[in-house]
KOLFIKOL-643763 format. One record per atom (N, C-alpha, C): residue in one letter; z, y negated, x negated. Coordinates in pm, whole numbers, plus 50000, padded with zeros to 5 digits. Layout:
<lumlums>
aZYX ...
</lumlums>
This chain:
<lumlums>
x059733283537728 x060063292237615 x060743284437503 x060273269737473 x061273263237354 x062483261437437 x062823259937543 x064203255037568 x065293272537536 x064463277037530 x065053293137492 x065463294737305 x065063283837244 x065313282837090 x066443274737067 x066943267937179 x067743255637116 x069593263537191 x069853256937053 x071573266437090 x072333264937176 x071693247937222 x072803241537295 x072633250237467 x071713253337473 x070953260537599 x072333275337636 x072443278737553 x073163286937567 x074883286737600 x075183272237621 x076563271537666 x076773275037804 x077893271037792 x078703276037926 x080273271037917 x080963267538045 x082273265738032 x082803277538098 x084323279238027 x084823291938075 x086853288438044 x086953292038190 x088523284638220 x088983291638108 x090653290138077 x091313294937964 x091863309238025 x091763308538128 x092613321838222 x092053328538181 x090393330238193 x089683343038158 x089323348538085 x089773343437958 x089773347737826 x090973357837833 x090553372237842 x091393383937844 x092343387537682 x093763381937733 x094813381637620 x095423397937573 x095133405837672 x095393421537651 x094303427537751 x094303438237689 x093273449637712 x094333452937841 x093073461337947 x093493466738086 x093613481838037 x094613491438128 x095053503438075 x095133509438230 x094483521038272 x093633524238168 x092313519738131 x092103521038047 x090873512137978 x089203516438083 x089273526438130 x088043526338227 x088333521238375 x089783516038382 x089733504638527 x089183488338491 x088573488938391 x087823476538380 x087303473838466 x086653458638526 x085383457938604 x084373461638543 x083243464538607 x082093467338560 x080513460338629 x079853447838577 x078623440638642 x077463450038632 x076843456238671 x075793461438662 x074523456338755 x073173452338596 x072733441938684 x071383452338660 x070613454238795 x069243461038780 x068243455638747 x067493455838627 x066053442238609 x065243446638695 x065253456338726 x063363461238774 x063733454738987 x065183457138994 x065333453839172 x066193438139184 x066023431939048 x066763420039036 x068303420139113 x068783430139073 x070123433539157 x071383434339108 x072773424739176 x074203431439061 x074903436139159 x075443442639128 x076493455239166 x077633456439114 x078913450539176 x080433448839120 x080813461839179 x081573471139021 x081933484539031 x083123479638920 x083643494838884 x084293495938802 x083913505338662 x084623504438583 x084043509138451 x083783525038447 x084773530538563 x084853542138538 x083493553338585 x083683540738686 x081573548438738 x080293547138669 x080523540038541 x079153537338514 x078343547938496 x078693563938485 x077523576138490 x077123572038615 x077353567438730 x076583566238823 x075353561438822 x075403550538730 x073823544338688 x073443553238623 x073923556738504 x072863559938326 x073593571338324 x074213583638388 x074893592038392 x074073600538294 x072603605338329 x071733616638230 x071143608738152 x071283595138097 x070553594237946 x071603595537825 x070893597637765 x071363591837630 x071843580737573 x073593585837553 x073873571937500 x074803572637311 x074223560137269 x074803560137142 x075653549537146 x076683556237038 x078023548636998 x078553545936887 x078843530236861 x079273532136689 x080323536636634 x080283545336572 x081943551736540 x082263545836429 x082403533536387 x083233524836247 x084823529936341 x085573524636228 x087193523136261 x087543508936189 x088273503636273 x088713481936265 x090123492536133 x089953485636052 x091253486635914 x092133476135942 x093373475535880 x094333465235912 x094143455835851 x093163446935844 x092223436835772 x092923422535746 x093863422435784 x094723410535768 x095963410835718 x096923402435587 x097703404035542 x098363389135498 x099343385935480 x099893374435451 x100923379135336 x100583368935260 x101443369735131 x101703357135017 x102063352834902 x102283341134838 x101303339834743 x100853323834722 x100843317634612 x101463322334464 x101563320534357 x102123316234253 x102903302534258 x102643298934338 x103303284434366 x104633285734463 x104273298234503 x105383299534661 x104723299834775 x104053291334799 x102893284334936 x102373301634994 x102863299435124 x101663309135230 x100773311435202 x100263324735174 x098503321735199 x098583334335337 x097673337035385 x096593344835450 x095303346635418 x095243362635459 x093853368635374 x093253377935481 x092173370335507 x091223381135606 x089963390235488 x090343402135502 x089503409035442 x088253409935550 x087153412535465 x085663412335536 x084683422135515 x084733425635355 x083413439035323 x084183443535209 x083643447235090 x082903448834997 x082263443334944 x082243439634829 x080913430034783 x080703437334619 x079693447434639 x079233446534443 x081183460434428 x081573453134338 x083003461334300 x084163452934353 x083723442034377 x084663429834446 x084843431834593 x085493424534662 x085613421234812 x085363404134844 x084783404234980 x084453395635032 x085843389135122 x086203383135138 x087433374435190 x087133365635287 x088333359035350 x088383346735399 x089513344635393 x090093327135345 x091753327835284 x091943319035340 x093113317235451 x093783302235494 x094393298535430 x093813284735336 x094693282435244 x094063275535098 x094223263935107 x093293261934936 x093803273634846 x092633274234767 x092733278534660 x091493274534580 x091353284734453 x090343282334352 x090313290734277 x088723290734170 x088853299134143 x090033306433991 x090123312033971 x091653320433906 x092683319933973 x093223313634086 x094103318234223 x094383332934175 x095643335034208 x096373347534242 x097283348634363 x097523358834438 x097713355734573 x098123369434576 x099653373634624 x100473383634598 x100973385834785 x101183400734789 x101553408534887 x102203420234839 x102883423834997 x103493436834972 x102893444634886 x104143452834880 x103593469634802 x102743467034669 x103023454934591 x102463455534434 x101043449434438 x100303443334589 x098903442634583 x098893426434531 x098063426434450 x097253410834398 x095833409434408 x095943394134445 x094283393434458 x093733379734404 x092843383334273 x092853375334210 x091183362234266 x091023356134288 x089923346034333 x088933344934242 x088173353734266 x086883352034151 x085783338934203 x085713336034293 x084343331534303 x084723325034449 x084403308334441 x084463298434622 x082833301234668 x082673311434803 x081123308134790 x081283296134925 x080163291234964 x079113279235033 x079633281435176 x079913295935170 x079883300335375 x081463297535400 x082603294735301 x083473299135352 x084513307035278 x083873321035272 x083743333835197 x084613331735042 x085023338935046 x085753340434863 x085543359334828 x085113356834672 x085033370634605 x086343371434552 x087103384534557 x088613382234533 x087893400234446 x089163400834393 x089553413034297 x090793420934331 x091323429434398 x092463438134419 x092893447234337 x094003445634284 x094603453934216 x096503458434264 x096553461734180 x098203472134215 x098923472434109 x099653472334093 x100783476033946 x101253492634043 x101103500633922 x101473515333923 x102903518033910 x103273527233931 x104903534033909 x104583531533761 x104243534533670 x104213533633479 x103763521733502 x103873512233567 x103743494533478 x102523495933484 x101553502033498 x099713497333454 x099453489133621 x098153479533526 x097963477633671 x096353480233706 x095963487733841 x094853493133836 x094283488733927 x092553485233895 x092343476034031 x091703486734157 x091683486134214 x091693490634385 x090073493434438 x089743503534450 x088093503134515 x088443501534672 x087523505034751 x087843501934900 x088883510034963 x088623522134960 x089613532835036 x091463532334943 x091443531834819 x092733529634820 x093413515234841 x092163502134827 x092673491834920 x093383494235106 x092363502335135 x092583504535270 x093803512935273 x094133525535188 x095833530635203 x096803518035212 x096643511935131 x097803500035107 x097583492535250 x096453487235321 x096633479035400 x097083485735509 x096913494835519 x097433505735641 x098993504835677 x099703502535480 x100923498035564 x101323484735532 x100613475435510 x101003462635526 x100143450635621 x099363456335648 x098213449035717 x098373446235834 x097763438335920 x097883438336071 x096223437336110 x096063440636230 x095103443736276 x094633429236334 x093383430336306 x092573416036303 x092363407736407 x092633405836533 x092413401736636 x091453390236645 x090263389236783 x089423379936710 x090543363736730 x089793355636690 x090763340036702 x090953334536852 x089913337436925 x090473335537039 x091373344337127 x091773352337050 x092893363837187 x094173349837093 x094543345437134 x095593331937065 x096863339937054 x097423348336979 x098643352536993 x098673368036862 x099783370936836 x099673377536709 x099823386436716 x099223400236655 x098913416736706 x100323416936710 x100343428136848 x101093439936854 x101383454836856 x102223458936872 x102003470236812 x101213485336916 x100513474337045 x099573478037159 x098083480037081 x098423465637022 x096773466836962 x096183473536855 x097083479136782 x097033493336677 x096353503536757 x096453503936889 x095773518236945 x094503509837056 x094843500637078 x093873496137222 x092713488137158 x092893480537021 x091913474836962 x090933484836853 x091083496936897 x090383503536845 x089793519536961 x088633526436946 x087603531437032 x088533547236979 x088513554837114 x088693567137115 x088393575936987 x087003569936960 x086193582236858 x085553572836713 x086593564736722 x087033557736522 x086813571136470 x085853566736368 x085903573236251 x085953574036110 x084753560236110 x084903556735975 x085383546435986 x086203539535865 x086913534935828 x086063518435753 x086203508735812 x085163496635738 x085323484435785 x085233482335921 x084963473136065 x086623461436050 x086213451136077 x087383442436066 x087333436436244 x086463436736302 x086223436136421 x085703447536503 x086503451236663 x085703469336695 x084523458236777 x084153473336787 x082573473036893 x083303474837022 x083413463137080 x084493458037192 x083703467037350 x082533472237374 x081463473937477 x082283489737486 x082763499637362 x083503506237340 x084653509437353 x084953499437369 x086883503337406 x086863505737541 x086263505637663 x086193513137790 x086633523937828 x085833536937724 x085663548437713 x087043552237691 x087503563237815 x088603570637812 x088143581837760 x088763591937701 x088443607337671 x087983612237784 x088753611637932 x088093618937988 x086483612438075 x086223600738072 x085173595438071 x084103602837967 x084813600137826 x083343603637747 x083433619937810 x083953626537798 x083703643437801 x083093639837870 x082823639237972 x081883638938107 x079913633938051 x079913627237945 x079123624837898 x078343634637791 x077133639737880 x076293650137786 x076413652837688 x075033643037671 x074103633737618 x074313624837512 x075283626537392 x075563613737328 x075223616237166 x075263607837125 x075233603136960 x075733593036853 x075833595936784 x076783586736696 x076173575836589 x076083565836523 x075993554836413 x077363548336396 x077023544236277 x078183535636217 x077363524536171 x077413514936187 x078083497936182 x079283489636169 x079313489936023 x080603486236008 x081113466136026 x081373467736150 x081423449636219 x081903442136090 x081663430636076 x082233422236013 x082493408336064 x083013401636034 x084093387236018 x083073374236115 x081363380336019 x080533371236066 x080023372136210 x080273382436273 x080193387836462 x080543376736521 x081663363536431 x082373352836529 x081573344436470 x080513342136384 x080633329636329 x079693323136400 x079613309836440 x079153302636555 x077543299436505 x076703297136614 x075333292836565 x075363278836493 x074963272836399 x075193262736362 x074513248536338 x073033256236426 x071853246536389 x071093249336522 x070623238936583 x069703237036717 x068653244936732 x068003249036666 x066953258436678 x066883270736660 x067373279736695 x068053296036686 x067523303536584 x066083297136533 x065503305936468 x065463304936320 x066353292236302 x066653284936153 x068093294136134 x068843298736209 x070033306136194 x069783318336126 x070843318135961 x070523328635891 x071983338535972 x071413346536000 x072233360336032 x073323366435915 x074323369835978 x075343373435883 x074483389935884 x074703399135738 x074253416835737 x075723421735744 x075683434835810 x076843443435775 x076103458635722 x077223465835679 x076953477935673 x076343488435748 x074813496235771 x075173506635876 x074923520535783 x074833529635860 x074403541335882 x073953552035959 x072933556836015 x072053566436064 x072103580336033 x073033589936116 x072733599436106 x071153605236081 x070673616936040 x069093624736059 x069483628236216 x070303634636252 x069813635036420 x070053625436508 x070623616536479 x070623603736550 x069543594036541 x068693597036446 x067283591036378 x066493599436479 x066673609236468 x065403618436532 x065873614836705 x066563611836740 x066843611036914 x065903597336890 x066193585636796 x065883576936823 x063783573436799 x063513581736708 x061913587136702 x061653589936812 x062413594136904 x061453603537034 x061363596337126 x061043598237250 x061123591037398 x062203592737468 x063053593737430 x064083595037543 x064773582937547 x065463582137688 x065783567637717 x067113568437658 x067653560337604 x068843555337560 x069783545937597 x071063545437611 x072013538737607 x072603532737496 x072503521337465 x072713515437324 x074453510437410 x075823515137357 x076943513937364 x077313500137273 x076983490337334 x077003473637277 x076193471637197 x077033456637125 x076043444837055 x075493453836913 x076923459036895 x076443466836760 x075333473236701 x075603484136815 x074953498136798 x074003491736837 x073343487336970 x072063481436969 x071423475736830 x072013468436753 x071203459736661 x071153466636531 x071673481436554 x071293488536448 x070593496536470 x070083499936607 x069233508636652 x067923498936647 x067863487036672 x066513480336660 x066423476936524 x066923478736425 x066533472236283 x066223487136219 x066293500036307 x065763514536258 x064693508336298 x064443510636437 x063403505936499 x062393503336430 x062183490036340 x061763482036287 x061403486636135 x062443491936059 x062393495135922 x062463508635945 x062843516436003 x062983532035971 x063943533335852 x064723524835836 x066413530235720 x067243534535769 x067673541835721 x068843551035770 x069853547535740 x070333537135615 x071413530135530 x071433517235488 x071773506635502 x071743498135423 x072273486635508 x072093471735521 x072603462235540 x071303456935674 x072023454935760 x071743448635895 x071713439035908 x070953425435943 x070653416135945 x069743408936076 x069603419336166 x068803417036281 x069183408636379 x068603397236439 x068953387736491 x068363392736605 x068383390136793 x067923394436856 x068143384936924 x067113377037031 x066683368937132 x065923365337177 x065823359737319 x064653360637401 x063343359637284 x062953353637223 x061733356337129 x061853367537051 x063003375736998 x062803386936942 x063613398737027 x062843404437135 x063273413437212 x063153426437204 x064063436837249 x064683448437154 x063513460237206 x062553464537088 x061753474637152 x062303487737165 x063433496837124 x063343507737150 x064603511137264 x065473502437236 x067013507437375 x066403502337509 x066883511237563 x066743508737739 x067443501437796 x068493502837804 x069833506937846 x070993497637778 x071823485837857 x072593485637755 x074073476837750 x075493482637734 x076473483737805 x077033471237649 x078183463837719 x078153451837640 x079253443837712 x080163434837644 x081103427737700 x080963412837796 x081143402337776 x080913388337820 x081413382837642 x080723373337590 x080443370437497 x080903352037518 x081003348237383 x081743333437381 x079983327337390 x079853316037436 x078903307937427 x078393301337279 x077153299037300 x075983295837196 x076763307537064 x076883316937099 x077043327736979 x075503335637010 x075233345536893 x074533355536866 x074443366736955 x075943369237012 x075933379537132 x075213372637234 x075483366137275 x074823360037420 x073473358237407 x072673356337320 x071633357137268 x070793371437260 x071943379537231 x071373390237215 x071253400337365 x072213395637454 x072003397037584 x070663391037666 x070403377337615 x069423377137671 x068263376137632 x067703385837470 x067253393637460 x066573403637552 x067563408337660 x067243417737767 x066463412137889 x067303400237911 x066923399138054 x066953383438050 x066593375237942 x066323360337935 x067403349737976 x067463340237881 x068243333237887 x068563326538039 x068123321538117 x068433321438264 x069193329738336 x068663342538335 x069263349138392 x071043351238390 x070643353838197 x072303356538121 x073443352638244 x072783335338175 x073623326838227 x074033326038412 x073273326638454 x073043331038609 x074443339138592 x074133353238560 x075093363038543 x076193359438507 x076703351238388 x078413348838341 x078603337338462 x077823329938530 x078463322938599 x079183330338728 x077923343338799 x078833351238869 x079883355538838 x079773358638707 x081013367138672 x082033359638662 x082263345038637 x083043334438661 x083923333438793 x083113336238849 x083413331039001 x083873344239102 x083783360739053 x084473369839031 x085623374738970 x085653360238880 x087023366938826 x087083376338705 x086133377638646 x085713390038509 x086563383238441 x086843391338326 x088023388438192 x086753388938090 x086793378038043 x085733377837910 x086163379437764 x085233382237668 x085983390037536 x085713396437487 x086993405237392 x086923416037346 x087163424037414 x088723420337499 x089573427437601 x088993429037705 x087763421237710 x087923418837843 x086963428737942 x086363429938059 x085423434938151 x084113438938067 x083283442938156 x081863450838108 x080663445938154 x079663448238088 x078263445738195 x077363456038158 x076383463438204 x075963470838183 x074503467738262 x073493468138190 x071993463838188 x070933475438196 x070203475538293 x069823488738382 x068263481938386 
</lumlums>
């Protein structure tokens, strides 16, 4: 059980091939691993069958929508910058900037937007300020949603760092889930992008949360003992009838890393709103999802952790090595696994 705390436990090598550089179309000819705990069994299918397993339960899905979270624009000096947007913070936004700066930095983009550098925090992270100059010369600063008009048309869509190559105009529709809704997520709930329309119709049984992903989904474990790792929070929200499916007994399908870890921090707290912070692994294992559909994940991260959560670190690994040696596309883009 301690060799299950230490981060390094959780590696793995993984050729460069299989790091999936574009999404497969249509998106439910993915592969699909489906591994049975109770008959210790895997089963190479495709994405499009998975009602064959979990066809009559219940499954939930996070409906955030990925914003065009990335923008490049100048210095005052001239100099490049790049700006990964991340949350909200307070009336401010949370950042990440390639690029020294400091704090009183100003940092200019299309369409009139400035962003002024309030605050270097410890993680990385910068508190920035957005504003606009108006048609009448005023200049007005920006809450989230009319930030998000503006980035809509200057922004590019966030790709994580390992797809190595710069959005196109594929990934405006493929890096984001059929049934986007709200508007927040700088990273999608990748376990999600599978789902064709005519896949989900076919699906009862379903329900909705929002989790709005953030920046910190990539950020690497950073300390040997898993349990010293402070967890990045994001945004969620809980429907009342998506609360009440989740009060009752019925078995569930938690539709990835996401939605799972907002369904166990209800679980746990019974909130319907607020900031997520739930860490999940073999020592903290998920009491209320059954069920649970999920990508191939980068090593000694939080996802992989949170996979084996389910079915223990051995196993995980057992599993990505098959899937290695099958040929799976690992990722965002990439293949499926689905945990029975």
């Amino acid at each position: 059980m301690e060799s299950d705390l230490l981060v390094s436990n959780y590696d793995y090598d993984l050729p460069e091939e299989l790091i999936a550089k574009y999404p497969i179309t249509p998106r439910d000819e993915a592969k699909l691993l489906v591994y049975d705990r109770k008959k210790d069994k895997i089963i190479h299918t495709k994405f499009k069958n998975i009602l064959d397993f979990v066809g009559d339960k219940r499954f939930i899905f996070n409906d955030t929508k990925v914003i065009k979270a990335r923008i490049f624009g100048k210095k005052e000096s001239g100099g490049r910058v790049e700006l990964l947007l991340n949350r909200p913070f307070n009336n401010d936004f949370l950042v990440y900037i390639r690029g020294k700066v400091k704090r009183g930095t100003k940092l200019f983009f299309d369409r009139g937007l400035v962003a002024e550098v309030k605050e270097l925090l410890e993680d990385g992270s910068r508190i920035v300020k957005f504003k606009c100059k108006m048609k009448n010369g005023e200049w007005k600063i920006l809450d989230f949603y009319e930030l998000v008009n503006i980035l809509e048309e200057i922004g590019h869509i966030p790709l994580p760092p390992y797809i190595k190559r710069k959005d196109e105009e594929i990934d405006e529709k493929e890096y984001q889930t059929i049934f986007a809704k709200k508007e927040g997520a700088v990273a999608a709930p990748t376990a999600s992008l599978h789902f064709t329309k005519n896949l989900l119709d076919k699906i009862e049984k379903k329900a909705y949360l929002t989790l709005h992903v953030g920046a910190g989904t990539f950020k690497p474990v950073e300390v040997e003992d898993i349990r010293f790792h402070k967890m990045h929070s994001e945004f969620f929200e809980i429907p009342k009838n998506t609360a009440k499916i989740l009060d009752s007994n019925e078995e569930i399908v938690a539709v990835g890393t996401t939605a799972t870890r907002t369904i166990e921090y209800y679980a746990r707290t019974k909130k319907l709103k607020g900031e997520c912070d739930l860490f999940l692994h073999p020592l903290n294992p998920p009491i209320r999802v059954n069920h649970l559909i999920t990508n191939f994940h980068l090593p000694k991260s939080t996802l992989i952790m949170l996979v084996a959560s389910f079915i223990g670190r051995k196993k995980t690994l057992e599993i990505y090595e098959i899937a290695k040696k099958e040929k799976y596309r690992f990722y965002s883009y990439g293949d499926a696994m689905l945990i029975i």
